[in-house]
C-alpha positions as CSV (number, residue, x, y, z in Angstrom):
1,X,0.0,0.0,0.0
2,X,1.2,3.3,-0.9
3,X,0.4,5.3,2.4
4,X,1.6,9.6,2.8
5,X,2.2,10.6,5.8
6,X,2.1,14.2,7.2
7,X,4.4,14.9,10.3
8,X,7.7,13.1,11.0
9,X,7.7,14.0,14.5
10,X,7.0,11.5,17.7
11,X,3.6,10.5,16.5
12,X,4.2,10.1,12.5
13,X,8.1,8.9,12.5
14,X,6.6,6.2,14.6
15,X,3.7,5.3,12.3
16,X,6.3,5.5,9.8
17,X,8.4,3.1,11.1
18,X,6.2,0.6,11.9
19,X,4.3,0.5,8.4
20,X,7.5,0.5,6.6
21,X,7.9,-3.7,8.1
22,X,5.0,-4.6,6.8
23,X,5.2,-3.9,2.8
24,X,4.1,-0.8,2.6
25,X,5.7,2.3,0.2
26,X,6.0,4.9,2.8
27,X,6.6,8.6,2.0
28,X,6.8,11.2,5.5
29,X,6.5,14.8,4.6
30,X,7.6,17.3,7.2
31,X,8.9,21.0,6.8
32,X,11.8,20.3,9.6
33,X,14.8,18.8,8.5
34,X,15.3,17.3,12.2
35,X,12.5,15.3,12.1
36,X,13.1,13.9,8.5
37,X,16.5,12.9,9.0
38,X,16.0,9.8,11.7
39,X,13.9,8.6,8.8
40,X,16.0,8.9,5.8
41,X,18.2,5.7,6.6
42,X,15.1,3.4,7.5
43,X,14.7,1.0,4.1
44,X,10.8,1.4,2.6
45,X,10.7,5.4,3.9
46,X,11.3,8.1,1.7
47,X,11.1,12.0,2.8
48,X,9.9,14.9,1.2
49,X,11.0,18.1,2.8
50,X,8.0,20.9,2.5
51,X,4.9,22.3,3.7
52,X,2.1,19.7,3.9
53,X,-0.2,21.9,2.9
54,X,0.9,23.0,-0.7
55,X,-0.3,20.9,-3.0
56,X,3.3,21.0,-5.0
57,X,4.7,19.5,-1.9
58,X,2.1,16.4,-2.0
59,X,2.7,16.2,-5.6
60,X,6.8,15.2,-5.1
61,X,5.0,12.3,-2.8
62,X,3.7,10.8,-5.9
63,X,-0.2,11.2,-3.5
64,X,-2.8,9.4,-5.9
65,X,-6.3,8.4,-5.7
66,X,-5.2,4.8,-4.3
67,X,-2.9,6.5,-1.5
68,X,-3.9,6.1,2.3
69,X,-2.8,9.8,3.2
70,X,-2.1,10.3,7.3
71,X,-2.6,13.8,8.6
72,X,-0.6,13.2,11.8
73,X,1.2,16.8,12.2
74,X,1.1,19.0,15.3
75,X,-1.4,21.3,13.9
76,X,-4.9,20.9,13.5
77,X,-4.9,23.9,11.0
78,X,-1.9,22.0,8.7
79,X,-3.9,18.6,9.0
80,X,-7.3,19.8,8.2
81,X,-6.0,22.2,5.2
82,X,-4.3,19.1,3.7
83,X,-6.5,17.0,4.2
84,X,-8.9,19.1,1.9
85,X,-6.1,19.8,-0.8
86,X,-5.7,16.0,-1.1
87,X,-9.2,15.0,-1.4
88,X,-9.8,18.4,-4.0
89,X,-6.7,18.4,-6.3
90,X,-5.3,14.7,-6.4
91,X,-8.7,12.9,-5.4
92,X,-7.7,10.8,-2.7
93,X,-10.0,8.6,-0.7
94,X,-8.7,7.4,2.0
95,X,-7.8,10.2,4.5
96,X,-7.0,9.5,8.7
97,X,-6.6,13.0,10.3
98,X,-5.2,14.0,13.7
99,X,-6.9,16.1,15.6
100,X,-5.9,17.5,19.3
101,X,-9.0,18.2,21.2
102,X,-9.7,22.1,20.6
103,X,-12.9,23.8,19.2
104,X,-12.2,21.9,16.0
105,X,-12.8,18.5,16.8
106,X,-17.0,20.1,16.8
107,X,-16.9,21.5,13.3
108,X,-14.1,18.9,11.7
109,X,-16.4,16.2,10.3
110,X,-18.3,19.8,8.7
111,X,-15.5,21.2,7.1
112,X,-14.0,18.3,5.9
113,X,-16.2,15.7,5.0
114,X,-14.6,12.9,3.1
115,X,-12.4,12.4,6.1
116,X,-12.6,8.8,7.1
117,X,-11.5,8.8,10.6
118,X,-10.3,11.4,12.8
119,X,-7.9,10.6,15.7
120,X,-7.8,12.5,19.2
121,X,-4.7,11.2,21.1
122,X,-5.5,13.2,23.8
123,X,-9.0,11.1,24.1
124,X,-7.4,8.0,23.5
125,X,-4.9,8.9,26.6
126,X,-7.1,9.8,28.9
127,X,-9.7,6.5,28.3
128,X,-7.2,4.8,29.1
129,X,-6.0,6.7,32.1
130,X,-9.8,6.6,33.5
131,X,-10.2,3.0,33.1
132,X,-6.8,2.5,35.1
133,X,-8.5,4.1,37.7
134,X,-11.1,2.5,38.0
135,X,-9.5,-0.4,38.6
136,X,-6.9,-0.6,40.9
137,X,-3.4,-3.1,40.8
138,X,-3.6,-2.9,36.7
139,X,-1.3,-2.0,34.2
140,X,-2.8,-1.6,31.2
141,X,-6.4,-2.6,29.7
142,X,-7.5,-2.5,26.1
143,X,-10.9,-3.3,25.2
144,X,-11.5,-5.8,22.1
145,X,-15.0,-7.1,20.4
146,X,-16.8,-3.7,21.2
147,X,-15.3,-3.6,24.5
148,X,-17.0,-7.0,25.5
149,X,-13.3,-8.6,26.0
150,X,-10.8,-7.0,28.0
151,X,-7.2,-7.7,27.9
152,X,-5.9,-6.5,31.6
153,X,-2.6,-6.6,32.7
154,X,-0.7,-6.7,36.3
155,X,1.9,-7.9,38.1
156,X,1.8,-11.1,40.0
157,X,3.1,-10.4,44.0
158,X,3.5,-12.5,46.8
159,X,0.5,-11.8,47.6
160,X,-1.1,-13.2,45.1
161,X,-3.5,-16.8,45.6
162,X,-1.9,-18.3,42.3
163,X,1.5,-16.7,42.6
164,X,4.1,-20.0,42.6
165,X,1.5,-22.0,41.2
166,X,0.9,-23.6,37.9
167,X,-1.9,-21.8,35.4
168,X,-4.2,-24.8,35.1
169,X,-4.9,-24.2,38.5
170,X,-6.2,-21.0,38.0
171,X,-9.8,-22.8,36.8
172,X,-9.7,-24.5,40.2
173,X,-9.5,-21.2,42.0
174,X,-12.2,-19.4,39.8
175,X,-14.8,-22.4,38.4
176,X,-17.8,-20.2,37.9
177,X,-16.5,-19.0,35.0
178,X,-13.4,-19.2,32.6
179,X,-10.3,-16.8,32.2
180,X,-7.0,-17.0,30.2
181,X,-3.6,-16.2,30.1
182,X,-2.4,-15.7,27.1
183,X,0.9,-14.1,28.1
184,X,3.6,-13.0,30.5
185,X,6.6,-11.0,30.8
186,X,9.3,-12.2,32.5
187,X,13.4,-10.6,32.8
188,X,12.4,-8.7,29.7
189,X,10.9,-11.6,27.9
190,X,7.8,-12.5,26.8
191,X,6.3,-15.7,27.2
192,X,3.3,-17.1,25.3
193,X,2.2,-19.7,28.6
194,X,1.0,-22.9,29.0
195,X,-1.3,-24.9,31.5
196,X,1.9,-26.3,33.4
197,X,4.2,-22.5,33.3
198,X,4.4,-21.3,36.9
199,X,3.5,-17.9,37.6
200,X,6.9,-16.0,39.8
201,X,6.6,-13.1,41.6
202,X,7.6,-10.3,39.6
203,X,5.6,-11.4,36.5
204,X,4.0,-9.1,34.6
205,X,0.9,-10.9,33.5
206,X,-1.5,-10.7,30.6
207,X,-5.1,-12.1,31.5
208,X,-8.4,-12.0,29.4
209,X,-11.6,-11.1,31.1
210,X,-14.8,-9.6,31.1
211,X,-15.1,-5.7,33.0
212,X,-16.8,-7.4,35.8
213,X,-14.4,-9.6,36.5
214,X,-11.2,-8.1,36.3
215,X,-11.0,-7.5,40.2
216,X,-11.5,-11.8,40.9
217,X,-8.3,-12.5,38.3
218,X,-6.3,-9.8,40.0
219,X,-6.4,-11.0,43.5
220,X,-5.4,-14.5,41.7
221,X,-2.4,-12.6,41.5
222,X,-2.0,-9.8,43.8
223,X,-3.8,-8.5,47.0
224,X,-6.4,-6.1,45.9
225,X,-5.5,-2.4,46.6
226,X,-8.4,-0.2,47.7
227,X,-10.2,1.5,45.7
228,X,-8.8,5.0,44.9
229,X,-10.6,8.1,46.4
230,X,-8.2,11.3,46.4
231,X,-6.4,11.9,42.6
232,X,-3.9,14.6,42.2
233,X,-3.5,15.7,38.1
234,X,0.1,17.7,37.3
235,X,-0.6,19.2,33.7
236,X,-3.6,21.8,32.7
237,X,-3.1,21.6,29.1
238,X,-5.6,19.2,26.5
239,X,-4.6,15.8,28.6
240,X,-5.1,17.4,31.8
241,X,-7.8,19.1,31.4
242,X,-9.8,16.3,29.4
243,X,-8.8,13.9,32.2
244,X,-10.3,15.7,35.3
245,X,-13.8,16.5,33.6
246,X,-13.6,12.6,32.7
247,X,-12.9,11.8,36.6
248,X,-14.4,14.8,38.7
249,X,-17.4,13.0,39.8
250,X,-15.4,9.8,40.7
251,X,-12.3,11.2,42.7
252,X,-11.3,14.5,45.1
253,X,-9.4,15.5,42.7
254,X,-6.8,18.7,42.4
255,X,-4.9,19.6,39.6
256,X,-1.2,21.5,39.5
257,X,-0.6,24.0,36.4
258,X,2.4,26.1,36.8
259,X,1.7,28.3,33.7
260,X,-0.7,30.9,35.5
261,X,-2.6,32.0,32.2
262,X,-3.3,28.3,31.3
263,X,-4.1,27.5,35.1
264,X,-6.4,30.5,34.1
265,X,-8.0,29.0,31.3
266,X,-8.2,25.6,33.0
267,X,-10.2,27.6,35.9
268,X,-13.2,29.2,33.3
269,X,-13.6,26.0,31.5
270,X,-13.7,23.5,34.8
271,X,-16.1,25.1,37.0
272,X,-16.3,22.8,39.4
273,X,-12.4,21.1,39.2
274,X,-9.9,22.6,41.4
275,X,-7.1,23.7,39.9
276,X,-3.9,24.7,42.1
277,X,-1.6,27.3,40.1
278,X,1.8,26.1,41.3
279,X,5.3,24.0,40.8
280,X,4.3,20.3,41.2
281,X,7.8,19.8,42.0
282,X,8.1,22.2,44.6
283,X,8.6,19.8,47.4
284,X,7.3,22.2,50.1
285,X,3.8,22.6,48.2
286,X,3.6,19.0,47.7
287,X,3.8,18.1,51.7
288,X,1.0,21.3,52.5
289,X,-1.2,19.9,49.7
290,X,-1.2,16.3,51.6
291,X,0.8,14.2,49.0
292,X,1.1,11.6,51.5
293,X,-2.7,10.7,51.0
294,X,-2.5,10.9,47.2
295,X,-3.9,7.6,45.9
296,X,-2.8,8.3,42.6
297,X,-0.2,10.9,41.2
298,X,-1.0,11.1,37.3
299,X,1.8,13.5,35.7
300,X,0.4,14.4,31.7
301,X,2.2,17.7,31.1
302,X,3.7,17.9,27.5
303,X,7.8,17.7,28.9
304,X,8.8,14.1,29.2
305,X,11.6,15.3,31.7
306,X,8.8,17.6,34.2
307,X,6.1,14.4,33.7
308,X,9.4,12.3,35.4
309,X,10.9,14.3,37.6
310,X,7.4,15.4,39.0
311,X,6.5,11.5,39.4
312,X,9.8,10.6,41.3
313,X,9.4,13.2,43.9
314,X,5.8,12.7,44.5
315,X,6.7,8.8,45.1
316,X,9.0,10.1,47.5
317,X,6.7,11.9,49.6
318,X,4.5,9.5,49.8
319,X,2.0,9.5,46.8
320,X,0.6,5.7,46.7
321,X,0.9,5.4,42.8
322,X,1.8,7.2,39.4
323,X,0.7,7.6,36.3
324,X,3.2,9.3,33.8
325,X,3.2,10.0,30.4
326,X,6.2,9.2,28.3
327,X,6.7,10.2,24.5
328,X,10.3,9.6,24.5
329,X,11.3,5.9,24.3
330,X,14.4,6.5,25.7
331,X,13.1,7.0,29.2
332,X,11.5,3.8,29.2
333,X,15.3,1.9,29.4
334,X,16.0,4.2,31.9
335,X,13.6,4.8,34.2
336,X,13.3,1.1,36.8
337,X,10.1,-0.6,37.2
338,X,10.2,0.4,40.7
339,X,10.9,3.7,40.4
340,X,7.2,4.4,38.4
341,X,4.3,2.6,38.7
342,X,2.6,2.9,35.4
343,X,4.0,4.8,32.2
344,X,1.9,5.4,29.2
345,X,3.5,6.1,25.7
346,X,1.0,8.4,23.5
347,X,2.6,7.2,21.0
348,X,2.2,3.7,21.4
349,X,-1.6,4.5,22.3
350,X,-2.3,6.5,18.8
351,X,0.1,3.5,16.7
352,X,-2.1,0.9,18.2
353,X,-5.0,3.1,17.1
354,X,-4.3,4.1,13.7
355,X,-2.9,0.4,12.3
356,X,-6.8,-1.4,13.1
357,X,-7.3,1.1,9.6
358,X,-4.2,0.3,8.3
359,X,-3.7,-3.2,8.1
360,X,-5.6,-5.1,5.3
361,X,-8.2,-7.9,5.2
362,X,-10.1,-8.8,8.6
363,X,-8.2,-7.0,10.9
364,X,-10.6,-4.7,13.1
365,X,-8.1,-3.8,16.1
366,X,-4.6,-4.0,16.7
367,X,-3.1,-3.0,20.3
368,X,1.0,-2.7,20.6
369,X,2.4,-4.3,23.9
370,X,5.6,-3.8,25.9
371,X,7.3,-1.5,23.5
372,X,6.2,-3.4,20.6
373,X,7.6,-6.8,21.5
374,X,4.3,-8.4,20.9
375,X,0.5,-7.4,19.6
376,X,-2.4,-8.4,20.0
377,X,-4.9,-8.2,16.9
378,X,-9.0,-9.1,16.5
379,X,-9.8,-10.5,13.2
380,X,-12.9,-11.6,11.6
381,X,-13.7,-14.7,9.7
382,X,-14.8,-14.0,6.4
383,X,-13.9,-13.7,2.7
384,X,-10.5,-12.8,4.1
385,X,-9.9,-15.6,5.7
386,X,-11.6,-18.1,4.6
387,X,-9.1,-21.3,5.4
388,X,-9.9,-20.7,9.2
389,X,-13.6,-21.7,8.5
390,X,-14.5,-25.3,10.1
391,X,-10.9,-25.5,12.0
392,X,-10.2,-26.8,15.5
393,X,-7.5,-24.6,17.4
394,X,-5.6,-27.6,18.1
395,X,-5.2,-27.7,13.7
396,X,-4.1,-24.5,13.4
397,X,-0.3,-25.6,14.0
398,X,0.8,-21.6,15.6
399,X,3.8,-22.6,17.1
400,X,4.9,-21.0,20.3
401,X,4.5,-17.4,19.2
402,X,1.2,-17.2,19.0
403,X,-2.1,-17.6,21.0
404,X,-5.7,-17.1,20.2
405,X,-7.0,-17.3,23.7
406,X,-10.9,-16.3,22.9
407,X,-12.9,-15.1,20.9
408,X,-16.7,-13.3,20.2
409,X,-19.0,-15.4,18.7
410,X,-22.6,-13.4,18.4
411,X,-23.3,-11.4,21.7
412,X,-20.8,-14.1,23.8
413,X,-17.5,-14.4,24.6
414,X,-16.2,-18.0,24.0
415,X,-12.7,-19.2,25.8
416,X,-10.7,-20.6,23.2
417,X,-9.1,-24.5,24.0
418,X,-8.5,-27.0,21.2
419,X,-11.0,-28.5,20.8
420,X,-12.8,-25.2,20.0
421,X,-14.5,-24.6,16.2
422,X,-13.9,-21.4,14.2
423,X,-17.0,-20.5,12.6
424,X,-17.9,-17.5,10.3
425,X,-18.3,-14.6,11.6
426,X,-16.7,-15.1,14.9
427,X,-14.1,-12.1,16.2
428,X,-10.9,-14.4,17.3
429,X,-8.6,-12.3,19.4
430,X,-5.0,-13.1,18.8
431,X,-1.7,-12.7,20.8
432,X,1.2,-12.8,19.3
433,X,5.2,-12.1,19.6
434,X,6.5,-13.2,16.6
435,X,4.7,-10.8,13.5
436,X,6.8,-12.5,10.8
437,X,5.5,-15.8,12.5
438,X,1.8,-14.7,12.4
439,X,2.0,-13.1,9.4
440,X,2.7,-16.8,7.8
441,X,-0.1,-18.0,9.7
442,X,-2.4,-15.3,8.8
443,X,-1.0,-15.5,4.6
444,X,-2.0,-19.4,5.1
445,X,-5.9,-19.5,5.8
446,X,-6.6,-16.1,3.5
């Protein structure tokens, strides 16, 4: 596919990247050198340097009616403009734009139409930041087969009733109904399980489930925490203040701005959200504001380096948990387990997002795991792929890098084993570690 992409910066060099694996002819337009040049040595990307907007620039991209184009700058204004040059002068159809939350997001779908999809980071950040608090002890959750599967993970502690136990046992534990594991990480490697692997402390574990019973598999492996009451949000921008109209009504809630005009504009457009003009760094502050009760401390400022640094000190005082946004990989090496609780990559978030309309045939959700080092996709039996149609799992021959541990059959949610049948129409849910692996498995039973 021949796929344009606006924006070479965190969000589009990373799309970039990614579709460039996966037989795709990528071309990343940008009008900063700096972004471009990361870029120019990756094989299947080529750079234009310009402005997105002019529709000379999109011509040296060789942008055609059969191009996927990308709108994925920093600028609503560039996105939306380009967006309508690209669907006016060179007639293209297929058209994903960014947007970042502002008074555009009401009137986008007005002004330009023929977009297919329009992407808000910021919403998809903050979704997954509310469910997070919602439910206590987990890592991450994403939601497949219209959020009627939910794919939670946590780490297993001593604590935990099937910690140093094998996984079979976890049916023994929880026979009402069934739960899988389709995946762990262990010393920085991931591990696609079976019914005899023990579960060690320290685990980071993958579990499906249903929303109601996410809590009963996590005290399989860790105590339950309590449930959180008192939130504290360091950031007034677009995340920020998103996050605390999502959560006011749940939480006692406070949010830190430094800026004093944005704390300002935070103030007018939260009524009823308290919003604390001051250094969330500022140790003193931090021990008269109570930081030692803080349940959670969720840092979503746009500085990778205040988001950290404002984390760190706020575990040292006391605060229960954090939450920190990370755009930077590079933090992620550095930056211990046990020093943060929970980090959440935007990035990763909006990659995950945009490849469920990138990738071909029956692929209606993709979600990017631990950096990357495994995905987990939902795919649909039909025309595309046909040769699963009338299969057992156990014929399916996936190796040891891949798992399909349920799937959505109708309105219900069916625990793969196998013995199970594929039938058409069902939504199978697949985890997998190896892409190169699953793409020959996928390739086979098109």
């Amino acid at each position: 596919m021949k796929i344009i992409i606006l924006g070479g910066g965190s969000i589009g060099g990373s799309v970039a990247t990614e579709l460039s694996t996966e037989d795709n002819d990528i071309v990343v337009i940008d009008n900063n050198e700096a972004n471009l040049e990361p870029l120019k040595s990756k094989e299947g990307i080529k750079t234009v340097l310009g402005n997105a907007t002019s529709p000379n620039t999109l011509s040296k991209s060789n942008l055609d009616e059969n191009s996927l184009l990308l709108c994925l700058t920093d600028s609503e204004e560039i996105n939306l403009l380009a967006s309508i040059v690209a669907h006016a002068k060179f007639d293209v159809k297929k058209i994903i734009c960014r947007l970042k939350g502002s008074e555009y997001k009401k009137i986008a779908k007005q002004i330009a139409s023929h977009v297919d999809f329009f992407i808000n980071p910021e919403d998809l950040i903050t979704d997954e930041i509310k469910s997070l608090l919602k439910h206590p002890g987990a890592l991450e959750i994403l939601d497949f087969a219209e959020e009627k599967i939910k794919l939670v993970s946590v780490y297993a502690k001593k604590s935990g009733i099937l910690v140093g136990r094998q996984i079979k046992e976890l049916n023994n534990d929880l026979p009402d109904y069934e739960t899988r594991i389709p995946a762990l990480y262990r010393d920085e490697n991931l591990i696609i399980p079976t019914g005899d692997t023990t579960i060690l402390e320290g685990d980071e574990v993958f579990f499906i489930a249903d929303e109601k019973h996410i809590e009963d598999v996590t005290q399989e492996l860790q105590k339950l925490e309590d449930k959180y009451k008192n939130i504290y949000v360091v950031g007034a921008g677009n995340i920020g203040m998103s996050l605390a109209s999502k959560i006011n009504n749940d939480f006692n809630l406070k949010v830190i701005e430094k800026d004093p005009k944005q704390s300002k504009i935070a103030s007018d457009l939260l009524d009823d959200v308290l919003i604390l003009n001051a250094d969330a760094a500022d140790k003193d502050f931090l021990a008269n504001e109570g930081i030692a009760d803080c349940d959670v401390y969720v840092a979503v400022t746009q500085d990778d380096e205040t988001n950290v640094l404002c984390s760190l000190m706020a575990k040292k005082l006391g605060a229960k948990k954090t939450i920190t946004i990370i755009n930077n990989d590079a933090y992620f090496d550095l930056i211990g387990k046990n020093e943060l609780d929970i980090i959440i990559s935007p990035v990763q978030i909006t990659v995950s997002y945009i490849l469920k309309y990138v990738r071909k045939g029956s692929v209606s959700n993709v979600h990017k795991v631990k950096k990357g080092k495994a995905e987990v996709l939902e795919i649909t039996i039909d025309n595309f792929a046909e040769g699963l149609k009338g299969k057992k799992i156990s014929e399916l021959e996936m190796g040891d890098s891949i798992e399909i541990p349920c799937l959505q059959r109708g309105e219900s949610v069916v625990i793969a084993h196998k013995e199970t049948e594929l039938l058409e129409g069902d939504h199978l849910i697949i985890f997998y570690k190896d892409k190169k692996a699953f793409d020959e498995f996928y390739n086979k039973f098109k």
